[in-house]
C-alpha positions as a Markdown table, in Angstrom:
| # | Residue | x | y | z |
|---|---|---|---|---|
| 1 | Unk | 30.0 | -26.1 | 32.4 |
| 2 | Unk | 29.2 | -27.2 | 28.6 |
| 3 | Unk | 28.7 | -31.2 | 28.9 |
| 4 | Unk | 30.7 | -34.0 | 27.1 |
| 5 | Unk | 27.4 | -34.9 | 25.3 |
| 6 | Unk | 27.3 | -31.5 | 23.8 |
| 7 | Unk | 30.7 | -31.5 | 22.2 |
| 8 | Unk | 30.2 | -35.1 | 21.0 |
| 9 | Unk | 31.1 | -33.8 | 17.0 |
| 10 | Unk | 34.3 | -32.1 | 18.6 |
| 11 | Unk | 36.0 | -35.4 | 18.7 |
| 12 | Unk | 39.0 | -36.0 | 16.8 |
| 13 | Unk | 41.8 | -38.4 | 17.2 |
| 14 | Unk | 45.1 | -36.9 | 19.2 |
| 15 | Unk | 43.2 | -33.9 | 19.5 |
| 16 | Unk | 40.2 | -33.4 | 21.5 |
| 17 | Unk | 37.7 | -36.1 | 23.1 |
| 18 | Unk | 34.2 | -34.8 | 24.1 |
| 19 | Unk | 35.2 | -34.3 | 27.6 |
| 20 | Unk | 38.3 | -32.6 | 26.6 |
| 21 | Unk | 36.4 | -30.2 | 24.1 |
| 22 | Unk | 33.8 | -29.2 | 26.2 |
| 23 | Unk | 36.2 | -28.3 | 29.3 |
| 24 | Unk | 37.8 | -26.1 | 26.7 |
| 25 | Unk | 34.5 | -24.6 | 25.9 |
| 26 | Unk | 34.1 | -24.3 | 29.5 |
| 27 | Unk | 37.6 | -22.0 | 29.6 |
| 28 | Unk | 36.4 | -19.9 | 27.1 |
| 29 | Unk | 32.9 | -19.4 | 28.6 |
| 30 | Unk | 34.6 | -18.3 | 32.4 |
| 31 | Unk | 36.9 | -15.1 | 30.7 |
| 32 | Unk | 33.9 | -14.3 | 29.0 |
| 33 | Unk | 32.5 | -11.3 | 30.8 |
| 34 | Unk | 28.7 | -10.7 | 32.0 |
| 35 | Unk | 27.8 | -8.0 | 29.0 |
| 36 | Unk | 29.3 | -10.5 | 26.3 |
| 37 | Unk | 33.0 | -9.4 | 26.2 |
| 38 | Unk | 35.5 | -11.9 | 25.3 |
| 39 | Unk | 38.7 | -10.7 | 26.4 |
| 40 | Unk | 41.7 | -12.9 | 25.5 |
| 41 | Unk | 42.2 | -13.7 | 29.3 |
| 42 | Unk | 40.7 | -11.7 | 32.1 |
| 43 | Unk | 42.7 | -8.3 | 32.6 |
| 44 | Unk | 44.2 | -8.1 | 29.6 |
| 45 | Unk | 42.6 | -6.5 | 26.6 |
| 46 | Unk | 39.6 | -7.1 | 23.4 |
| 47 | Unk | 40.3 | -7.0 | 20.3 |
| 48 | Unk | 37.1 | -7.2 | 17.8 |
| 49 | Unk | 38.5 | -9.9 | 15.2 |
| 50 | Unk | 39.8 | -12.4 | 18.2 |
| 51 | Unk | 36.4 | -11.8 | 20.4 |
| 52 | Unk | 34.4 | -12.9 | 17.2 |
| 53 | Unk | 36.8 | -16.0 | 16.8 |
| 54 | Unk | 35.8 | -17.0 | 20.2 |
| 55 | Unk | 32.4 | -16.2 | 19.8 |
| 56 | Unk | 32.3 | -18.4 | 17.0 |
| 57 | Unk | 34.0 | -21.1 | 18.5 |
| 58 | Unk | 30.9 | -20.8 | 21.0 |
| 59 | Unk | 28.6 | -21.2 | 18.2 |
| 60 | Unk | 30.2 | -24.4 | 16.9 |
| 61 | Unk | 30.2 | -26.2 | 20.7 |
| 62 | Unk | 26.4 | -25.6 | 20.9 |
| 63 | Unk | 26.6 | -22.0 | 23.5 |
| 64 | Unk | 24.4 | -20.3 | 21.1 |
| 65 | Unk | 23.0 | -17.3 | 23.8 |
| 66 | Unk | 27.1 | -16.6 | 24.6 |
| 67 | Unk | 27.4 | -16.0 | 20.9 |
| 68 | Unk | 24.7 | -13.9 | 20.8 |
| 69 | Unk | 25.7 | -11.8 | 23.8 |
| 70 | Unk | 29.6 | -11.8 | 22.4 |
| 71 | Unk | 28.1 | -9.9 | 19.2 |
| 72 | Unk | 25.4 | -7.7 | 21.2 |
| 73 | Unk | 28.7 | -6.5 | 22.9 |
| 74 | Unk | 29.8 | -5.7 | 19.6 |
| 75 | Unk | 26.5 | -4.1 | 18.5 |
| 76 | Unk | 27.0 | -1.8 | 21.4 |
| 77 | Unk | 30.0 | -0.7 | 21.2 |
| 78 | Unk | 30.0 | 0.4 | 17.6 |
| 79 | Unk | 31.5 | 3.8 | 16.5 |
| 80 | Unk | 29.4 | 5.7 | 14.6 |
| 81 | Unk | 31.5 | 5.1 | 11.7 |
| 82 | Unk | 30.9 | 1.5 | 11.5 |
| 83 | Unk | 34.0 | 0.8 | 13.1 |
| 84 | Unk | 35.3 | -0.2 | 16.2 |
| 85 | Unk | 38.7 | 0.4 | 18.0 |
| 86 | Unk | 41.7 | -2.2 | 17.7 |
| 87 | Unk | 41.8 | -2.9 | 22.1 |
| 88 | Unk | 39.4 | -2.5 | 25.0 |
| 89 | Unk | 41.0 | -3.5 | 28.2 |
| 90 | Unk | 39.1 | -5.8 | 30.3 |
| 91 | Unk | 36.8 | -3.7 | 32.3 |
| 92 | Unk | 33.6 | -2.4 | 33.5 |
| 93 | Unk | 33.3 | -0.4 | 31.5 |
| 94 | Unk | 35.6 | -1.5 | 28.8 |
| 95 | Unk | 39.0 | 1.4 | 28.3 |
| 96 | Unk | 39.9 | 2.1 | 25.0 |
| 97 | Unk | 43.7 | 1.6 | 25.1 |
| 98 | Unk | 44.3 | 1.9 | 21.6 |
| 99 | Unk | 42.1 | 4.0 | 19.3 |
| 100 | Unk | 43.0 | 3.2 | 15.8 |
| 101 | Unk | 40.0 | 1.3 | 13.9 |
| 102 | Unk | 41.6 | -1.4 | 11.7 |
| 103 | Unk | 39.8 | -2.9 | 8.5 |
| 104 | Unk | 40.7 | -6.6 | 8.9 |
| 105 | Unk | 39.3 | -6.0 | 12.5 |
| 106 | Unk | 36.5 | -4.7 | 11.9 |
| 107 | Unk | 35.2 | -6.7 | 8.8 |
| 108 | Unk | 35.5 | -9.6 | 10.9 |
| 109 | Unk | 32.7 | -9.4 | 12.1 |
| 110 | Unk | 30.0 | -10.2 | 8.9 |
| 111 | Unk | 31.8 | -13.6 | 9.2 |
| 112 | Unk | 30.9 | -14.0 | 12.6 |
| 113 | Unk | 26.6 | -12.9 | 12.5 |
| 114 | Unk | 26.5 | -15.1 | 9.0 |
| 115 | Unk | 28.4 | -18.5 | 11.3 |
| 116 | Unk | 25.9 | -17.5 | 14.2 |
| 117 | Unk | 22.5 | -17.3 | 11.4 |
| 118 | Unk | 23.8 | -20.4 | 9.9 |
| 119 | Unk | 24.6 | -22.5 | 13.5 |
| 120 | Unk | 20.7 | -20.8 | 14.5 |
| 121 | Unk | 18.6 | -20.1 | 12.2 |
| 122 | Unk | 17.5 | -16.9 | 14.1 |
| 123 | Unk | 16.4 | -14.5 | 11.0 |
| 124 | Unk | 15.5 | -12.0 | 13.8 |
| 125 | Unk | 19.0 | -11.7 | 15.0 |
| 126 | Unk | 20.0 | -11.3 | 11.5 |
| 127 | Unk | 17.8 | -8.6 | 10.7 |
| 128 | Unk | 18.9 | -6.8 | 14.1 |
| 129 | Unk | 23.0 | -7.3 | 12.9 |
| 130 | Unk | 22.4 | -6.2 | 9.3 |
| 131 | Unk | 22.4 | -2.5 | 10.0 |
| 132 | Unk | 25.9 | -3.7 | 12.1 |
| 133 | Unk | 27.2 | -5.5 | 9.0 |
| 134 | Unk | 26.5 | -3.3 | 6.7 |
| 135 | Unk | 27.9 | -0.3 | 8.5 |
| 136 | Unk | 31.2 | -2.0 | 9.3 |
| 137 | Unk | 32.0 | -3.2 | 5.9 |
| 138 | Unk | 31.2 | 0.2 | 3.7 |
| 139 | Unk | 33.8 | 1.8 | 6.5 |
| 140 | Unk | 36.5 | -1.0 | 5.9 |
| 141 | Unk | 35.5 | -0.6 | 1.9 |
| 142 | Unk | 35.9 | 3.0 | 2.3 |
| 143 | Unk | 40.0 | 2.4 | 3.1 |
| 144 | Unk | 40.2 | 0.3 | -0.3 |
| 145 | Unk | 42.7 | 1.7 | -2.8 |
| 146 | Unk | 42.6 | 1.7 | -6.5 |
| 147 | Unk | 44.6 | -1.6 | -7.1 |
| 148 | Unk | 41.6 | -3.6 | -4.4 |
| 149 | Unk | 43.8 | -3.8 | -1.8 |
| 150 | Unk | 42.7 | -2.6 | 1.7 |
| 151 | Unk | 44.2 | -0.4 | 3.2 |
| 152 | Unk | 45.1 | -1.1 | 7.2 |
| 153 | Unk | 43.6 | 1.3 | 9.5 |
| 154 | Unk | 42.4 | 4.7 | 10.7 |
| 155 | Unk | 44.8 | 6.4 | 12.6 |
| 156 | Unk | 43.2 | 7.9 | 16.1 |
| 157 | Unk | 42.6 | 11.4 | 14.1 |
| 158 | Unk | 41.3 | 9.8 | 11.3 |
| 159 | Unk | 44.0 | 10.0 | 9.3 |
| 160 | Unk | 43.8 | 6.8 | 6.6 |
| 161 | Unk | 46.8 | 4.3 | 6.6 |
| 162 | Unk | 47.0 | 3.4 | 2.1 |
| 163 | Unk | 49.6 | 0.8 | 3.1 |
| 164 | Unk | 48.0 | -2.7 | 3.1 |
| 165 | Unk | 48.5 | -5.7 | 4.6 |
| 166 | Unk | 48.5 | -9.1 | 2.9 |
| 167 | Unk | 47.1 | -10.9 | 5.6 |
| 168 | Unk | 44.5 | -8.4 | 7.0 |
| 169 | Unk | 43.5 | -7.7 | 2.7 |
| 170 | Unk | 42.8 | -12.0 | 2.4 |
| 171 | Unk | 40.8 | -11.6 | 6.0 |
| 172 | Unk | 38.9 | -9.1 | 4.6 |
| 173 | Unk | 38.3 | -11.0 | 1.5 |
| 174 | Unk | 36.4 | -13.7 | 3.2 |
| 175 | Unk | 34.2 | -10.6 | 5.8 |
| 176 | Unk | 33.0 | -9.6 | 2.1 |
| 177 | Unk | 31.9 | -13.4 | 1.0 |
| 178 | Unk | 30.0 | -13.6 | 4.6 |
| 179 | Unk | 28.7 | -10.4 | 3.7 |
| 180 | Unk | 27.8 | -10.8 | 0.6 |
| 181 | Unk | 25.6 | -13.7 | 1.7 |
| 182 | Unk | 24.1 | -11.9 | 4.3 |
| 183 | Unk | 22.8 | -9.4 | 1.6 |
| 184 | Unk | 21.6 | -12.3 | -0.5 |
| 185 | Unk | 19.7 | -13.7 | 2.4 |
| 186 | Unk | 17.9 | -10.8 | 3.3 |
| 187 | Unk | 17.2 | -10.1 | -0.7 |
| 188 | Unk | 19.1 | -6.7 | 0.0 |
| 189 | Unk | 22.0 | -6.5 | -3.1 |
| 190 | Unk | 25.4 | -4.7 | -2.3 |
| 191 | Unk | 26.4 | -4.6 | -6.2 |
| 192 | Unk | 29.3 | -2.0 | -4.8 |
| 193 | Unk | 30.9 | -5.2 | -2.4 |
| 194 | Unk | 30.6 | -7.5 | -5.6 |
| 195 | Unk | 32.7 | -5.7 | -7.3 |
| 196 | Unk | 35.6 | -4.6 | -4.4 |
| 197 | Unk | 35.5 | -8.6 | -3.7 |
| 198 | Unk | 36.4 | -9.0 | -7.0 |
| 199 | Unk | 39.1 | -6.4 | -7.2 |
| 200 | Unk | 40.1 | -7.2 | -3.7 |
| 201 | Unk | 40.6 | -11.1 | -4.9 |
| 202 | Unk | 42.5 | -10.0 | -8.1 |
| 203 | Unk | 45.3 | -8.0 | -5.9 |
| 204 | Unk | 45.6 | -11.1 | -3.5 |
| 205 | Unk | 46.5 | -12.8 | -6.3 |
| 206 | Unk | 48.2 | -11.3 | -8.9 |
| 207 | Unk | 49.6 | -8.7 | -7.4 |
| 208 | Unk | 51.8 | -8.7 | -4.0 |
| 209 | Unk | 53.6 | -5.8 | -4.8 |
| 210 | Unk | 50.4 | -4.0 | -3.7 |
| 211 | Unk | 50.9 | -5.0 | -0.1 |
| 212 | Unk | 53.4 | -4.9 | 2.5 |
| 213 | Unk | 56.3 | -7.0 | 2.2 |
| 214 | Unk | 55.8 | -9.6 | 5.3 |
| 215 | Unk | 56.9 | -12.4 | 3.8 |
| 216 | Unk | 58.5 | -13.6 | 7.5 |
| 217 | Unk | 55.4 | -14.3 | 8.6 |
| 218 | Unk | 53.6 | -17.3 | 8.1 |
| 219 | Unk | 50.1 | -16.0 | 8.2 |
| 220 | Unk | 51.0 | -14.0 | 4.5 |
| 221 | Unk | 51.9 | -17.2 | 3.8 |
| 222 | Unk | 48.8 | -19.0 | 4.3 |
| 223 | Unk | 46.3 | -16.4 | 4.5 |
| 224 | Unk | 45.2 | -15.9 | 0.8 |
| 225 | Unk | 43.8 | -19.4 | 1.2 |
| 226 | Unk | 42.1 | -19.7 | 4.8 |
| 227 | Unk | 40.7 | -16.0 | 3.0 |
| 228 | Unk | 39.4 | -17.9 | -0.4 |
| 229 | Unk | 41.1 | -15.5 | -2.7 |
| 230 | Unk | 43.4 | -18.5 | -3.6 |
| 231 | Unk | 42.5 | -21.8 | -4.3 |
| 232 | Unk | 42.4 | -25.3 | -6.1 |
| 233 | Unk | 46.2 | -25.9 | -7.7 |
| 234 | Unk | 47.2 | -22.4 | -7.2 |
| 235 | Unk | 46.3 | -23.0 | -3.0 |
| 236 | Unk | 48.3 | -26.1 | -2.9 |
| 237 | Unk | 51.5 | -24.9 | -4.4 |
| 238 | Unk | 51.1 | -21.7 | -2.8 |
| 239 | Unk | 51.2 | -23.7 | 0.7 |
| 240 | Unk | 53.9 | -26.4 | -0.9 |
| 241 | Unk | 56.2 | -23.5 | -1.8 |
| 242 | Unk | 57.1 | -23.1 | 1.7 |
| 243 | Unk | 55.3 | -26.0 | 4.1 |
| 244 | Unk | 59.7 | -26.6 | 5.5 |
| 245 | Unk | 60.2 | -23.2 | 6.3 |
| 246 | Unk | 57.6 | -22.8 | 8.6 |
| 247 | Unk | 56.3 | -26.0 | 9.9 |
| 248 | Unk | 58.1 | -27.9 | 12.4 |
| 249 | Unk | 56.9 | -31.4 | 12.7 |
| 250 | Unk | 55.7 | -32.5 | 16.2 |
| 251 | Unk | 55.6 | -28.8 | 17.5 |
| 252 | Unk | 53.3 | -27.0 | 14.7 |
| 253 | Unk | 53.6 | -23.9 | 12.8 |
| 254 | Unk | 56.4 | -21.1 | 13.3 |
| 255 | Unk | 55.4 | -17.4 | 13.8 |
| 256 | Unk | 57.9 | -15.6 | 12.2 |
| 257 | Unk | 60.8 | -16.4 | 10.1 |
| 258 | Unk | 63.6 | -17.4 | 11.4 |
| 259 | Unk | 62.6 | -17.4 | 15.4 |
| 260 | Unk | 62.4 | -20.7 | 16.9 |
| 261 | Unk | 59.0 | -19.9 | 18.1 |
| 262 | Unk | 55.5 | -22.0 | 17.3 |
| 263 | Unk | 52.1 | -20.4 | 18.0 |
| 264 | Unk | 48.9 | -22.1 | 18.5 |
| 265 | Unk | 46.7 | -19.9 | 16.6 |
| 266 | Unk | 48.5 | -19.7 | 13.3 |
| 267 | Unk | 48.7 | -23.5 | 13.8 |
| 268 | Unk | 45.1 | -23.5 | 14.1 |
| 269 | Unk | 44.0 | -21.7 | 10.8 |
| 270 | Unk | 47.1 | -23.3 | 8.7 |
| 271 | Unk | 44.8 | -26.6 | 9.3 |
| 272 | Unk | 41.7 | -24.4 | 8.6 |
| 273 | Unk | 43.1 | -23.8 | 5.3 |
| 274 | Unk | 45.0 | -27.0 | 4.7 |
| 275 | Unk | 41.6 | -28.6 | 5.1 |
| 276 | Unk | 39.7 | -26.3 | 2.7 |
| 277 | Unk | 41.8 | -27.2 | -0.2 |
| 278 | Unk | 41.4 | -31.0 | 0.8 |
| 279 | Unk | 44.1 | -31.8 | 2.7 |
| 280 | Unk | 42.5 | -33.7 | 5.6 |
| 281 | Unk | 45.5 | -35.6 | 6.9 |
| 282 | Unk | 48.0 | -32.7 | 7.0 |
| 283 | Unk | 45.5 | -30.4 | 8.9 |
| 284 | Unk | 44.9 | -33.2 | 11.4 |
| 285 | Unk | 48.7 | -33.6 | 11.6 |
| 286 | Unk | 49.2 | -30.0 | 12.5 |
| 287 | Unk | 46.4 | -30.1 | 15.2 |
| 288 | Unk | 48.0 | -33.2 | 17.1 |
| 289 | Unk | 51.1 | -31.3 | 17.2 |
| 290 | Unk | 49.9 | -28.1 | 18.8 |
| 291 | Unk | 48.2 | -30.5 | 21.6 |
| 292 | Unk | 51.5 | -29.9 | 23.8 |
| 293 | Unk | 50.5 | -26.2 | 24.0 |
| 294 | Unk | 47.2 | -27.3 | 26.2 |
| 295 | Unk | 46.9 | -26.3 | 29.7 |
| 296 | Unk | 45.4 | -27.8 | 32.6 |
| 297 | Unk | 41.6 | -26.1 | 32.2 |
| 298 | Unk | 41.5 | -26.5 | 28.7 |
| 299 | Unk | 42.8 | -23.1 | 27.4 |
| 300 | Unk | 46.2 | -23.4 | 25.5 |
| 301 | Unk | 49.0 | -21.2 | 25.3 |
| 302 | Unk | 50.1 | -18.7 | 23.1 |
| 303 | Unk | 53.1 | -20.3 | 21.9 |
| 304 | Unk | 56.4 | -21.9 | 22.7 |
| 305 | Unk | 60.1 | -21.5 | 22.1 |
| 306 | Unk | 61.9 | -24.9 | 20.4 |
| 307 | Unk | 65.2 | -23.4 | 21.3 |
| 308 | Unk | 67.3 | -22.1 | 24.1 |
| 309 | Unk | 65.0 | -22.1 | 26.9 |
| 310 | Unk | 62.7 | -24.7 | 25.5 |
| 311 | Unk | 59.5 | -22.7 | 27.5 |
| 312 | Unk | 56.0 | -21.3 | 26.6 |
| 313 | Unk | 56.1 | -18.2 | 25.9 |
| 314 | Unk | 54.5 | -15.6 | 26.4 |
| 315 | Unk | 53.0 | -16.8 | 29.8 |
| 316 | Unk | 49.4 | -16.1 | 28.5 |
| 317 | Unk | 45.9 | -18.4 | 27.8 |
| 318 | Unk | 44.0 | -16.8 | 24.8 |
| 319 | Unk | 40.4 | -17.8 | 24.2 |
| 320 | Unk | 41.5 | -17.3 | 20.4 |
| 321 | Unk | 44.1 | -19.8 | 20.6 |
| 322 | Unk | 41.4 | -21.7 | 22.0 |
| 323 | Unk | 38.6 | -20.3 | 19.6 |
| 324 | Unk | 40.9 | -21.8 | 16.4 |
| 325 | Unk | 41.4 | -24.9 | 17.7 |
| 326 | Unk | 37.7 | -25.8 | 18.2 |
| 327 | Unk | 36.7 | -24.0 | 14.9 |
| 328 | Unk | 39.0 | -26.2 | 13.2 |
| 329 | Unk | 37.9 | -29.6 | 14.7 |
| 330 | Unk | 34.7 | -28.5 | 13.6 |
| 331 | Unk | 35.0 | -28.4 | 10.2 |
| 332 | Unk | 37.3 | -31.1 | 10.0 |
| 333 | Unk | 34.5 | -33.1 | 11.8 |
| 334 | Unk | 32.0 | -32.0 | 9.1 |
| 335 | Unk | 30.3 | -29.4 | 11.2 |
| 336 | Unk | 27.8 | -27.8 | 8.5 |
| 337 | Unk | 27.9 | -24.1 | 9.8 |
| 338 | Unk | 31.7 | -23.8 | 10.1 |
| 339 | Unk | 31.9 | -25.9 | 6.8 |
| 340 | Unk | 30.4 | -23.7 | 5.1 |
| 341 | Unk | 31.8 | -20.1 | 6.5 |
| 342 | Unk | 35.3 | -21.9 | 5.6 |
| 343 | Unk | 35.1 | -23.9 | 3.3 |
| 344 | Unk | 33.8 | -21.3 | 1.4 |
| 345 | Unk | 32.1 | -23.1 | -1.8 |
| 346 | Unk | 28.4 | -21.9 | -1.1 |
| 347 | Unk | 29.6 | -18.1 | -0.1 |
| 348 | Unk | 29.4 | -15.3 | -2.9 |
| 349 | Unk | 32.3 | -14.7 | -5.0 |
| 350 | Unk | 31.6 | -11.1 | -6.1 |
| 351 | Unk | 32.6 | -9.9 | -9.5 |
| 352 | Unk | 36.0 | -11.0 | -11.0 |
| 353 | Unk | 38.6 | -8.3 | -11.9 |
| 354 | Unk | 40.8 | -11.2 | -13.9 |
| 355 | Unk | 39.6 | -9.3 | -16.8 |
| 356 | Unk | 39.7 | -6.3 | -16.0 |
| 357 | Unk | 42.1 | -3.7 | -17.2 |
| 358 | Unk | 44.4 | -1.6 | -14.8 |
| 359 | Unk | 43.7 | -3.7 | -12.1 |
């Protein structure tokens, strides 16, 4: 079990002492499987963008070799295509239960191997996740339409979905940044991702008509800024605009619009992305409130319903609930990795498409 003494810098106030933080590190490490899987509890299913939250959430307490085995699982697991499929039930082997390869899932990953470089140091495991990286992004970049949006996935027979999804396009957004400073580190220049970061940021921005309409959901609320596509003034009124509608104070962050129903994880990132755009106190707010979601072992639930019933539901611990909540005490207690994988001021921009005509 990870030691108090190691999670010492995942203290923070009505949200995690060391002892608490590292037996939630602990829960995490015991559904993580022998070969690296992270499954979000055991016999239930992976998915490739929640296994790399956990696996950076590994990074940030200190469990640097369960990082590294969590992306040699990936490394191994690769279609040939640079992709990998949206659920693997937990298993030895791992089923494919569903077969569609989607972008947001796969880019994921780049932001992962540049949090685990940054928390090591380890320039050999860099080099050795490059060819990784680099495949996984040019098939996500593949999908992107003329307007920079992304589109969502492959279907099973290949078939590409054009239809893009606001929150999965911002996700993506910040894979390319970590990419993009993978390439820089290993002197190897992706002028081609400069330039569908740029357009990519432009659509987030300025044009939402490019995307699905999910406006219900809070994560296309807050996800163009935990992504870095939106910023400064622009962040702050964006997350203003509608902080009533889906925040409920002492409980956290609502799912979807209008069911009574708060989630851990999109509680999680909402602070992730309050706190890049400098708002400390609000982000800390939102992580005390989500505290009633913890569970005896350190995991938290999913989510739970304010109305009716007044229960957690659905019955379920997920290491990425988990994984969020430690990846956002770590950068609100000044963790340098995570700092800098979120807070995103040191991370490549690409080329701006502000200017840009027909975009």
């Amino acid at each position: 079990m990870t030691s108090p003494g190691r999670t010492d810098h995942l203290v923070l106030p009505g949200v995690l002492t060391a002892a608490q933080a590292a037996e939630t590190v602990a829960g995490i490490l015991a559904v993580q499987r022998e070969d690296g899987a992270i499954p979000w509890f055991r016999g239930h299913h992976l998915d490739p963008w929640d296994h790399t939250e956990a696996a950076m959430a590994l990074d940030a307490a200190g469990e640097h070799r369960a990082a590294e085995r969590a992306y040699a699982w990936l490394a191994r697991h690769q279609n040939a295509d640079g992709s990998w499929y949206a659920a693997y039930h937990d298993g030895d082997p791992a089923e494919i239960t569903d077969r569609g390869r989607e972008t947001n899932f796969c880019a994921y990953v780049a932001v992962g191997v540049w949090h685990h470089y940054l928390s090591t140091g380890d320039e050999p495991f860099l080099d050795r996740m490059w060819p990784c990286v680099r495949a996984a992004v040019e098939f996500v970049l593949a999908l992107q339409q003329p307007g920079g949006q992304i589109g969502w996935k492959r279907e099973e027979d290949g078939t590409p979905v054009a239809d893009a999804l606001l929150t999965g396009s911002s996700s993506v957004h910040h894979a390319l940044r970590c990419a993009l400073a993978i390439a820089e580190e290993r002197e190897d220049p992706q002028p081609d991702w400069e330039l569908a970061t740029g357009a990519l940021a432009h659509a987030i921005r300025r044009h939402p008509e490019r995307f699905l309409d999910k406006d219900r959901y809070s994560m296309d609320w807050y996800y163009p800024v935990l992504g870095g596509a939106v910023t400064g003034a622009e962040a702050r009124a964006r997350i203003d605009a509608r902080w009533d509608e889906f925040v409920v104070p002492g409980l956290g962050v609502r799912c979807v619009l209008p069911n009574p129903w708060v989630t851990g994880g999109e509680s999680c990132e909402l602070a992730l992305a309050l706190w890049a755009i400098g708002e400390s106190d609000r982000a800390l707010e939102i992580l005390q409130s989500v505290q009633h979601l913890r569970a005896r072992g350190g995991l938290y639930w999913t989510g739970y319903v304010f109305e009716g019933d007044r229960a957690v539901w659905p019955e379920e611990l997920t290491t990425w609930t988990a994984g969020s909540l430690l990846l956002a005490v770590a950068a609100l207690g000044g963790d340098e990795p995570t700092v800098a994988v979120f807070g995103g001021e040191r991370l490549p921009r690409g080329l701006s498409g502000e200017c840009c005509t027909g975009l």
